[in-house]
N, C-alpha and C positions, 0 to 999 in steps of 0.2 A: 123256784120250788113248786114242784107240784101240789092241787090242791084235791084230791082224792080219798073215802074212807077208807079205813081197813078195809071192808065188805069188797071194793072195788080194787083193792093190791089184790086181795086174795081169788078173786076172777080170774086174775093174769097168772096165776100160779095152778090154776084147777085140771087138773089128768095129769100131774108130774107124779113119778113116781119116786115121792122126797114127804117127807113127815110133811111138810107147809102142803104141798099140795092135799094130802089125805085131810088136812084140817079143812085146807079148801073144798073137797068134795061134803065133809059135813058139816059146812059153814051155809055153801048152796042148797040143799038140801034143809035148811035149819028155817023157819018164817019167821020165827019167833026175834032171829039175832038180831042183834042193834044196826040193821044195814048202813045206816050215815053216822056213825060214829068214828071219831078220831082220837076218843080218849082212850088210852092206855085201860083205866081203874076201871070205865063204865064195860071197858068188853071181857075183863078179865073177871069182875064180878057176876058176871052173864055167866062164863064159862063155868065158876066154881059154884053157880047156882044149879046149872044144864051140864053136866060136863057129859062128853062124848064117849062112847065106850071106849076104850084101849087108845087115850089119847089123854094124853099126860102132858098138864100146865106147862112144859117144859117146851112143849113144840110152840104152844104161843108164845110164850117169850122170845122164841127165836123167832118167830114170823113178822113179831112185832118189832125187833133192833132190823130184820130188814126191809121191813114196811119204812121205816123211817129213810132209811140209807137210800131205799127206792124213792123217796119225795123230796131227795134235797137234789137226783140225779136226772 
C-alpha cells in the first residue's frame, strides 16, 4: 500500500479534463490546503470552510473513494 496525501494523489491527477483534476488545479493553486493530510474529516472541513467556486463537495468525495482505491494499488 502506498503511503502518499491526498495533496500528492491529486498532483497525479492535475490538467485532466475530469471534475478530480479541476479540483486538482484549485487544490495547487490553494497554500492554505492541508498539503500532508490523509484524513478524510480534516480535508473536507477545509473545503466546507474554503470551498472553491463551482465545485461542489461531491467531486471530493469522489476524489477521495479514488484516492483510497489509488493507495491500496
Amino acid at each position: 500500500m502506498k503511503n502518499y496525501s491526498f495533496y500528492q494523489y491529486l498532483k497525479t491527477r492535475r490538467g485532466e479534463d475530469s471534475p478530480i483534476g479541476r479540483l486538482a488545479s484549485f487544490v495547487m493553486e490553494d497554500s492554505m490546503f492541508p498539503k500532508y493530510s490523509e484524513d478524510y474529516l480534516e480535508i473536507s472541513e477545509y473545503l466546507e470552510e474554503n470551498p472553491y467556486e463551482d465545485m461542489p463537495l461531491s467531486h471530493y468525495d469522489s476524489a477521495f473513494d479514488d484516492y483510497r482505491n489509488w493507495l491500496s494499488h
